[in-house]
PDB file of the backbone (N, CA, C, O) and the ligand in Angstrom, with CONECT records:
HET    FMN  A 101      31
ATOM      1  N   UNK A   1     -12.954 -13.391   7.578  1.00  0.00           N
ATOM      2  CA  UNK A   1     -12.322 -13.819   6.324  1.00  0.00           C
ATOM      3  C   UNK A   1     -13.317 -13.673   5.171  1.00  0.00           C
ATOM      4  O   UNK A   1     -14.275 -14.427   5.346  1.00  0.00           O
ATOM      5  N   UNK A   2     -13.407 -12.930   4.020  1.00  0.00           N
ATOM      6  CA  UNK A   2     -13.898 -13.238   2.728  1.00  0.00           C
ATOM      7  C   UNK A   2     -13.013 -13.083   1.740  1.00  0.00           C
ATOM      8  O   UNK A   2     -11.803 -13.087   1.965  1.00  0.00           O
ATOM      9  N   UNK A   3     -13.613 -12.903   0.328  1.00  0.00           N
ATOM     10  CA  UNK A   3     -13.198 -13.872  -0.721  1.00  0.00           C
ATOM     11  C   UNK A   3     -12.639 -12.855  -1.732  1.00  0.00           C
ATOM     12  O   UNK A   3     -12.392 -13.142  -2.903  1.00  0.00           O
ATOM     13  N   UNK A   4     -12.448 -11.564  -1.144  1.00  0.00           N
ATOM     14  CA  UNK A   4     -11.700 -10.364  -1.632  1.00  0.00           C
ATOM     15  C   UNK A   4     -10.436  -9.999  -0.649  1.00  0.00           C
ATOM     16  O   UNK A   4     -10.353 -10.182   0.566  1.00  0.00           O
ATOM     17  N   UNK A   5      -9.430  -9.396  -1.593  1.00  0.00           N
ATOM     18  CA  UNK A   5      -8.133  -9.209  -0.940  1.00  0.00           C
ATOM     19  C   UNK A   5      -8.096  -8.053  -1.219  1.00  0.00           C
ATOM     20  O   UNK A   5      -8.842  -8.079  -2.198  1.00  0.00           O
ATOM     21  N   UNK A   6      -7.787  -6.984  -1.112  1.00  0.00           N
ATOM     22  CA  UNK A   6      -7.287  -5.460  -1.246  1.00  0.00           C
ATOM     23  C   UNK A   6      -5.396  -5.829  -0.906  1.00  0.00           C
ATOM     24  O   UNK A   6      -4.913  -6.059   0.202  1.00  0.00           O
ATOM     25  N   UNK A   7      -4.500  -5.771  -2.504  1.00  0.00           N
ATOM     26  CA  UNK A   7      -3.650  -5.994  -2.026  1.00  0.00           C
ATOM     27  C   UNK A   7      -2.717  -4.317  -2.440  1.00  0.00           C
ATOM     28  O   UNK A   7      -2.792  -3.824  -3.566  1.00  0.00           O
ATOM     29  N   UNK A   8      -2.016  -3.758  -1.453  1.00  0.00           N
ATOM     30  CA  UNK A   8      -1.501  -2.490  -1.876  1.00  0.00           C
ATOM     31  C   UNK A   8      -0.312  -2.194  -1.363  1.00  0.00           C
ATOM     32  O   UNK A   8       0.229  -2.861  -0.482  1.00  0.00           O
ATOM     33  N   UNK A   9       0.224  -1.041  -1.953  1.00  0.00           N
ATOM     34  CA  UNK A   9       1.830  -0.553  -1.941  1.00  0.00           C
ATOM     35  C   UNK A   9       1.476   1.040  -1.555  1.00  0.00           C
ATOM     36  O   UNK A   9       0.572   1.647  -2.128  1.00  0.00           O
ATOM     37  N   UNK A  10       2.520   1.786  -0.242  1.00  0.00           N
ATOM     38  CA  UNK A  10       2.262   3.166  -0.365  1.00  0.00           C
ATOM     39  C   UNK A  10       3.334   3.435  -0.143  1.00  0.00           C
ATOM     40  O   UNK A  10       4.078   2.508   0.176  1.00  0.00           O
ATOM     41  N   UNK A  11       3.762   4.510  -0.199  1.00  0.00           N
ATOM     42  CA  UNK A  11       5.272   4.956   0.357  1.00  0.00           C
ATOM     43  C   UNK A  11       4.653   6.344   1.183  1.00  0.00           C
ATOM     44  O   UNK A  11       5.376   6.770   2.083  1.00  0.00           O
ATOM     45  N   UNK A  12       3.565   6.956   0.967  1.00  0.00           N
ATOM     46  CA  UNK A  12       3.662   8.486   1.715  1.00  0.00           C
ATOM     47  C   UNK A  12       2.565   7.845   2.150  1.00  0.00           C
ATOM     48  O   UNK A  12       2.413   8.377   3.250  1.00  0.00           O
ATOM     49  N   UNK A  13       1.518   6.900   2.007  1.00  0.00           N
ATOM     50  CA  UNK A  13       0.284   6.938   2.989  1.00  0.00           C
ATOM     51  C   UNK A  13      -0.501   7.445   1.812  1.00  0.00           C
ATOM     52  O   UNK A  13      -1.631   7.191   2.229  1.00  0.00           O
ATOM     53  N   UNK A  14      -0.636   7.846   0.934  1.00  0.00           N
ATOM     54  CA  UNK A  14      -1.700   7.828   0.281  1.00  0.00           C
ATOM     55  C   UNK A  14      -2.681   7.202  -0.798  1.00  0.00           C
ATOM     56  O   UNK A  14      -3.628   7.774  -1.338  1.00  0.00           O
ATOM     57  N   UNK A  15      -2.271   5.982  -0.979  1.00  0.00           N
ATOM     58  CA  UNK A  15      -2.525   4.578  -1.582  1.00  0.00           C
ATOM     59  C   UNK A  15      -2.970   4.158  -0.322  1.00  0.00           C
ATOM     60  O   UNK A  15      -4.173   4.001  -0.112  1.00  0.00           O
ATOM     61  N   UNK A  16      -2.148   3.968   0.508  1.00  0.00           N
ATOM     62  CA  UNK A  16      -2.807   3.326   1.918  1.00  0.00           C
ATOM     63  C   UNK A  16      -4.573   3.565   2.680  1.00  0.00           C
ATOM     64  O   UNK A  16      -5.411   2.693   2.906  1.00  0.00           O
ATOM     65  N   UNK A  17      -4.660   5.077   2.924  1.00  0.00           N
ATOM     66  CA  UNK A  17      -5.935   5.732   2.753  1.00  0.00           C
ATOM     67  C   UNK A  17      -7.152   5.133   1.637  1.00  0.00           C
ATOM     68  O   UNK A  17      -8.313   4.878   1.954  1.00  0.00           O
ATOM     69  N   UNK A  18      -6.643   5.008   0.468  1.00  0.00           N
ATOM     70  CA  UNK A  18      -7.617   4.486  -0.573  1.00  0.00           C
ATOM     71  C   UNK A  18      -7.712   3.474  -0.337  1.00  0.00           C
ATOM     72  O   UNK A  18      -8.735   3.085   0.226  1.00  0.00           O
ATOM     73  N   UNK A  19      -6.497   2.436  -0.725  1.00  0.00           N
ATOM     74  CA  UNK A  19      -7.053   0.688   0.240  1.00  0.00           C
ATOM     75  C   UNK A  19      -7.655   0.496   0.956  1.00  0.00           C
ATOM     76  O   UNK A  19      -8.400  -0.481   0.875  1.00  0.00           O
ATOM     77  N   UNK A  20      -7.662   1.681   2.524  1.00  0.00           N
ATOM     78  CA  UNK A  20      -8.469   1.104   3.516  1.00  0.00           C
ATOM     79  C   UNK A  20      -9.885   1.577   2.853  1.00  0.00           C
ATOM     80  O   UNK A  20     -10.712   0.786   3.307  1.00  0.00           O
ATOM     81  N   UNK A  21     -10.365   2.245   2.228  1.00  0.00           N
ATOM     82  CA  UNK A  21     -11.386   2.779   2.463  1.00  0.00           C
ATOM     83  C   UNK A  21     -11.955   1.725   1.294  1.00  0.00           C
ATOM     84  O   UNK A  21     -13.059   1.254   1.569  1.00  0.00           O
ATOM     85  N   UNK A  22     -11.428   1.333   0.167  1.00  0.00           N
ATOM     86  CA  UNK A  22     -11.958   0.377  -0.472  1.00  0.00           C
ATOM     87  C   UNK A  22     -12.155  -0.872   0.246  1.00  0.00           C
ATOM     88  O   UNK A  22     -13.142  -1.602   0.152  1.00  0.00           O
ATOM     89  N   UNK A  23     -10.725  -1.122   1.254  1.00  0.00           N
ATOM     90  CA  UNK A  23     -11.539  -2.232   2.119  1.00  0.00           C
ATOM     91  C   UNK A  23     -12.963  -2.231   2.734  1.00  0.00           C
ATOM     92  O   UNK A  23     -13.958  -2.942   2.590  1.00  0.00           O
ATOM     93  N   UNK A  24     -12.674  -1.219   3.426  1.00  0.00           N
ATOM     94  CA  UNK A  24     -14.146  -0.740   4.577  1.00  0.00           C
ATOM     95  C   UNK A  24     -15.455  -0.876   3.336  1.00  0.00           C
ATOM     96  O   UNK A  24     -16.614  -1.181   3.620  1.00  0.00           O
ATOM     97  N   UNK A  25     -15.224  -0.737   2.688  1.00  0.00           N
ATOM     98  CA  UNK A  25     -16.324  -0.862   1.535  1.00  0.00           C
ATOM     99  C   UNK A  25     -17.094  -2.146   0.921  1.00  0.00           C
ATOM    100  O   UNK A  25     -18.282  -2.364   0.686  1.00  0.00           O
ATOM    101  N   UNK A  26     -15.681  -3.049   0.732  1.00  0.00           N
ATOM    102  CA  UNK A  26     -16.027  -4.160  -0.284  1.00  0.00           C
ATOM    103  C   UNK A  26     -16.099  -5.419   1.444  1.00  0.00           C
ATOM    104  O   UNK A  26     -16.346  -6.625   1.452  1.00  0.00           O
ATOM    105  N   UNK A  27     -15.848  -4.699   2.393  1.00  0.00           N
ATOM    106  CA  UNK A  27     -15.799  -5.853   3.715  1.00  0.00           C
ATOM    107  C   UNK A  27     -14.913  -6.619   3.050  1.00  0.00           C
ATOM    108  O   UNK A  27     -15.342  -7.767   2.933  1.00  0.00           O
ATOM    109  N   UNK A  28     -13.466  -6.394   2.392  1.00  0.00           N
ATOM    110  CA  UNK A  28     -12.760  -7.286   2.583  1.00  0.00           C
ATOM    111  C   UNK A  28     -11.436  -7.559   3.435  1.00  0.00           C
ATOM    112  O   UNK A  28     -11.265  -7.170   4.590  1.00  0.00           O
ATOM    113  N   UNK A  29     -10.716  -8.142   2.825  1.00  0.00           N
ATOM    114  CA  UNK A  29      -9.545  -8.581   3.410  1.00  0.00           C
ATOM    115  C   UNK A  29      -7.846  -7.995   2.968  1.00  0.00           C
ATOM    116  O   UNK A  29      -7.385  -8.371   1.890  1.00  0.00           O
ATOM    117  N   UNK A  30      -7.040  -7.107   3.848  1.00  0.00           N
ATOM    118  CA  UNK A  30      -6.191  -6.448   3.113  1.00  0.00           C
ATOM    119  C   UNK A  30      -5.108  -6.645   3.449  1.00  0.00           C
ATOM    120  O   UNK A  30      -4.933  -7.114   4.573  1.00  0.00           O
ATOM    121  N   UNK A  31      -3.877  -6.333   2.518  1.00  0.00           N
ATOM    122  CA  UNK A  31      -2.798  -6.627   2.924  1.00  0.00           C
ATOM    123  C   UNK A  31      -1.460  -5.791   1.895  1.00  0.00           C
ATOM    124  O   UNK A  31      -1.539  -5.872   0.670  1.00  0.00           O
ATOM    125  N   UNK A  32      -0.356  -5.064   2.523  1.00  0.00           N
ATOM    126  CA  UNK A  32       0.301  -4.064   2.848  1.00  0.00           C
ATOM    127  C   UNK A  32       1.457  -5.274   2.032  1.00  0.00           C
ATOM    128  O   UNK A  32       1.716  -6.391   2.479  1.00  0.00           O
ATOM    129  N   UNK A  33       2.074  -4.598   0.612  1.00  0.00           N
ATOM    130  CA  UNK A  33       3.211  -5.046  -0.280  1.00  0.00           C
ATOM    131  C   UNK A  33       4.077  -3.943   0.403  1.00  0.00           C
ATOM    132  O   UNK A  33       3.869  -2.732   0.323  1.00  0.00           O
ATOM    133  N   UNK A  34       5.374  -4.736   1.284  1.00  0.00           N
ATOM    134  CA  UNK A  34       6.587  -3.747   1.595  1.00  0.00           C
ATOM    135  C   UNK A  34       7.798  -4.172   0.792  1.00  0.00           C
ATOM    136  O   UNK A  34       8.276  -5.288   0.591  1.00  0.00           O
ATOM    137  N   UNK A  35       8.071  -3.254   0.486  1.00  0.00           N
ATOM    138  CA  UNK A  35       9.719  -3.767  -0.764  1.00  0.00           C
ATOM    139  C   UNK A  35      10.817  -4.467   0.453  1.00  0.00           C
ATOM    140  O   UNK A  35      10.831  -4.001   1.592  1.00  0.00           O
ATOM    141  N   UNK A  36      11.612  -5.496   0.096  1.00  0.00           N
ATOM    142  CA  UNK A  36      12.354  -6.238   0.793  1.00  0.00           C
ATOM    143  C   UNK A  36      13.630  -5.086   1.176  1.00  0.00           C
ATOM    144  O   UNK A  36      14.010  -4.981   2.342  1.00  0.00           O
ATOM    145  N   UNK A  37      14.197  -4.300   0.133  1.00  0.00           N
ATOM    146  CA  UNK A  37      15.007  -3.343   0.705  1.00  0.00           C
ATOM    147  C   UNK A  37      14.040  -1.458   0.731  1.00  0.00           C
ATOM    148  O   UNK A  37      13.724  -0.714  -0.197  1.00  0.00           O
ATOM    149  N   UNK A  38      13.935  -1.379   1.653  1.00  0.00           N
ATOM    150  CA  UNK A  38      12.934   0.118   1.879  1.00  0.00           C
ATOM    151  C   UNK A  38      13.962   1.522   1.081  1.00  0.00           C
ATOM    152  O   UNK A  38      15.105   1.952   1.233  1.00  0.00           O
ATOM    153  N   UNK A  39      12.798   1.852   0.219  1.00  0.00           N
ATOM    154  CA  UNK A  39      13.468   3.169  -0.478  1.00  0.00           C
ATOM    155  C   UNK A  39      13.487   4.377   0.291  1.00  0.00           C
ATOM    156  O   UNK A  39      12.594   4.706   1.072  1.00  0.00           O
ATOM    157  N   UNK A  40      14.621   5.086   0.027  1.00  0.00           N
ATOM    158  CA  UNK A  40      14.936   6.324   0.620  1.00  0.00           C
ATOM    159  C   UNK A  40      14.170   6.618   1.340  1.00  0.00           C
ATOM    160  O   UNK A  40      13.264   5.838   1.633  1.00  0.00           O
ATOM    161  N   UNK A  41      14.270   7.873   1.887  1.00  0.00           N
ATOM    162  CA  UNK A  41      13.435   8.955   2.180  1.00  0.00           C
ATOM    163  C   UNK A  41      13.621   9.972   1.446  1.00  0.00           C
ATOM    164  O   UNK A  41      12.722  10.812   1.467  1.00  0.00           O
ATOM    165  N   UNK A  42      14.915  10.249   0.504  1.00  0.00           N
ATOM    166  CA  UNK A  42      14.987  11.337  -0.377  1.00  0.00           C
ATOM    167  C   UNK A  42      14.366  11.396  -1.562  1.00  0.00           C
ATOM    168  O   UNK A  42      14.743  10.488  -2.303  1.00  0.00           O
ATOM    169  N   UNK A  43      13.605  12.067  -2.011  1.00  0.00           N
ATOM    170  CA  UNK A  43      12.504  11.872  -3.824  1.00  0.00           C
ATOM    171  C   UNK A  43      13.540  11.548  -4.475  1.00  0.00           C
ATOM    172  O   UNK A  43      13.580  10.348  -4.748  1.00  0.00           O
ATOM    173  N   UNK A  44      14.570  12.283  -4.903  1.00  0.00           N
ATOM    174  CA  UNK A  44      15.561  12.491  -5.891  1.00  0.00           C
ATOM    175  C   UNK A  44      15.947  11.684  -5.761  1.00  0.00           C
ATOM    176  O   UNK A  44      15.910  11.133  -6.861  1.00  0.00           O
ATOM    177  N   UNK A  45      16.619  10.739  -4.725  1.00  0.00           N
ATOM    178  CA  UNK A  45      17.263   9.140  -4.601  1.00  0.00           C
ATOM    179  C   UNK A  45      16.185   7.934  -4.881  1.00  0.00           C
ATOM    180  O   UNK A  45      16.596   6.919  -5.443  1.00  0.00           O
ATOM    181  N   UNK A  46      14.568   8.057  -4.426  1.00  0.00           N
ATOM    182  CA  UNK A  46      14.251   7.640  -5.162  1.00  0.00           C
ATOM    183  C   UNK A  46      13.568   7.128  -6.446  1.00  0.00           C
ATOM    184  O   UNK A  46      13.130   6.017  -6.746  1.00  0.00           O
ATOM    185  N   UNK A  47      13.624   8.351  -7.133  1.00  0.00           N
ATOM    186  CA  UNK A  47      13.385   8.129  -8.202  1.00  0.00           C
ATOM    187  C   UNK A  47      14.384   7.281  -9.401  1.00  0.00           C
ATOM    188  O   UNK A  47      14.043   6.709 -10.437  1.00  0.00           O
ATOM    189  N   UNK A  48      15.921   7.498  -8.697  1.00  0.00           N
ATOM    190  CA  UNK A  48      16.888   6.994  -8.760  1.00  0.00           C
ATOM    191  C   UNK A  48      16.706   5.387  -8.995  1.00  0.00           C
ATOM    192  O   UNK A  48      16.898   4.745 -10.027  1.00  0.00           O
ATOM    193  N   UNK A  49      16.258   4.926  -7.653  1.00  0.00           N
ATOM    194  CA  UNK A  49      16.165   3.382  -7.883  1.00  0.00           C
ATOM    195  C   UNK A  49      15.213   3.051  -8.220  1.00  0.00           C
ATOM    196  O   UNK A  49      15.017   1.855  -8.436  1.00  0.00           O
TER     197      UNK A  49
HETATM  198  C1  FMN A 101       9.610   8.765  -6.327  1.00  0.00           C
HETATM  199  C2  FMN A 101       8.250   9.262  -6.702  1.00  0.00           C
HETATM  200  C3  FMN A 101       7.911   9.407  -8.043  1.00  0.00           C
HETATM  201  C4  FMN A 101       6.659   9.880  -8.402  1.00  0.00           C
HETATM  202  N1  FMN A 101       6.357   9.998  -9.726  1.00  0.00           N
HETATM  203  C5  FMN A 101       5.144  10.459 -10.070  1.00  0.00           C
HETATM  204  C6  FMN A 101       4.800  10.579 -11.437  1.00  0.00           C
HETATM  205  O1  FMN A 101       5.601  10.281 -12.338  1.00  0.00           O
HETATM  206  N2  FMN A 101       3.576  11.049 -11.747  1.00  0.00           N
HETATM  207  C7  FMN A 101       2.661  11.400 -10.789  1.00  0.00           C
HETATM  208  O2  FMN A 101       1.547  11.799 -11.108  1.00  0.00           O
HETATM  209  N3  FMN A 101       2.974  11.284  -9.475  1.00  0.00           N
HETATM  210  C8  FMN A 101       4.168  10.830  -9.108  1.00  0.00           C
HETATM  211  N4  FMN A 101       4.484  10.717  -7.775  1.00  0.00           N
HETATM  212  C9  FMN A 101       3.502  11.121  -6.796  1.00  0.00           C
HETATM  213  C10 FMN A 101       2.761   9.915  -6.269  1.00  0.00           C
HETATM  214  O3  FMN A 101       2.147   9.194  -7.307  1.00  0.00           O
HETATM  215  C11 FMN A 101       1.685  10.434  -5.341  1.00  0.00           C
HETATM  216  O4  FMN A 101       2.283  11.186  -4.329  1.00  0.00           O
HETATM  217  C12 FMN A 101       0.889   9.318  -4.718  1.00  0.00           C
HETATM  218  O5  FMN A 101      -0.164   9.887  -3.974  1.00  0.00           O
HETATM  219  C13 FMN A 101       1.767   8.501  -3.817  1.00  0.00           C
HETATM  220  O6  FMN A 101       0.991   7.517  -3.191  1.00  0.00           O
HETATM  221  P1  FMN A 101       1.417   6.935  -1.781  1.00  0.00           P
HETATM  222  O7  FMN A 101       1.220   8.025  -0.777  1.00  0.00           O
HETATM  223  O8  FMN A 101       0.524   5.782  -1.518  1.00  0.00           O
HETATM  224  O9  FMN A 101       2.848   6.514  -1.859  1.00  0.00           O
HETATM  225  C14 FMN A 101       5.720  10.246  -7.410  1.00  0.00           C
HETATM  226  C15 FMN A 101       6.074  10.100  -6.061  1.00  0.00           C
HETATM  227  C16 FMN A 101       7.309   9.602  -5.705  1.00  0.00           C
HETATM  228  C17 FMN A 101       7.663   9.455  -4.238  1.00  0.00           C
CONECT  198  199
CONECT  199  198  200  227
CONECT  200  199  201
CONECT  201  200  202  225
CONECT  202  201  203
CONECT  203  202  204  210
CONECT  204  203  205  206
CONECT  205  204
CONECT  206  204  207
CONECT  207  206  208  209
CONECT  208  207
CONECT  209  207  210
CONECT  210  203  209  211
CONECT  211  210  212  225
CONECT  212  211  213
CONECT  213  212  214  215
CONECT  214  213
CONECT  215  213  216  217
CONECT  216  215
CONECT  217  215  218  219
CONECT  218  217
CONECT  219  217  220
CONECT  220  219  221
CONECT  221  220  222  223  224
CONECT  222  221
CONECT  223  221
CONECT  224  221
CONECT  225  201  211  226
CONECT  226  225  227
CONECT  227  199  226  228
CONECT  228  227
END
């Protein structure tokens, strides 16, 4: 447990990659924002919502 949070959002994994690696860095503590209803898989739909 320390006194940093890495808090992040990805949809393709590539925000995800940077979080971890800022985690692995700062030795902190991380945690994964998932939207309550999950967007598409289509771009065009979601850019939509
Ligand atoms: C729906 C959607 C809209 C996006 N709009 C933009 C944008 O306006 N400008 C931009 O530079 N990249 C845009 N992107 C590309 C993302 O910013 C880029 O792929 C980023 O690496 C996604 O991070 P992630 O893999 O953590 O989701 C968009 C991607 C998606 C899926």
């Amino acid at each position: 447990m320390t006194d940093t949070l890495v808090i992040y959002y990805s949809f393709t994994g590539n925000s995800k990659k940077v979080a971890e690696y800022v985690k692995d860095k700062l030795n902190a503590d991380i945690l994964e924002l998932e939207p309550k209803i999950p967007f598409s898989d289509d771009y065009d739909t979601v850019v939509e919502e």
